[in-house]
C-alpha positions, 0 to 999 in steps of 0.5 A: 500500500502507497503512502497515499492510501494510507490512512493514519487515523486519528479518532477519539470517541468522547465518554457518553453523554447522558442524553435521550438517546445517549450518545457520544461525541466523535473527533477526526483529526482533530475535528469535531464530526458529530454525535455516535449513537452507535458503533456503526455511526463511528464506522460511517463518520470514518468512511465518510472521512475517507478511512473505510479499512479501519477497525474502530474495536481494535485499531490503536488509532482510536482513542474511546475515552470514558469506556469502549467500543461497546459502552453506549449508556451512561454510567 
């Protein structure tokens, strides 16, 4: 793979808010790109930022602050 279809992701998926629906907010690089209801909507705001191969569960480019892929409901 070329440097320039590497993707070098930088992903942080905040701790969930106590909202109706929960949810948790999602940086790219560094930019805010919305809110998380679900790890498919982490999955899709990746793809839309043109990182389509990464693994959100287990790639060291995503930081999941305040509980894991998998933590949707406030503690």
């Amino acid at each position: 793979m070329s440097d320039t279809q590497h993707h070098h992701a930088h992903v942080v998926v905040h701790p969930v808010v106590d909202a109706s629906p929960p949810f948790r907010r999602v940086e790219i690089l560094g930019t805010q790109v919305g809110k998380a209801y679900s790890l498919v909507d982490v999955v899709e705001f990746c793809r839309r930022a043109g990182i389509e191969d990464l693994d959100v569960e287990t790639s060291g480019n995503v930081l999941w602050i305040g509980g894991g892929p998998h933590q949707w409901e406030a503690e």
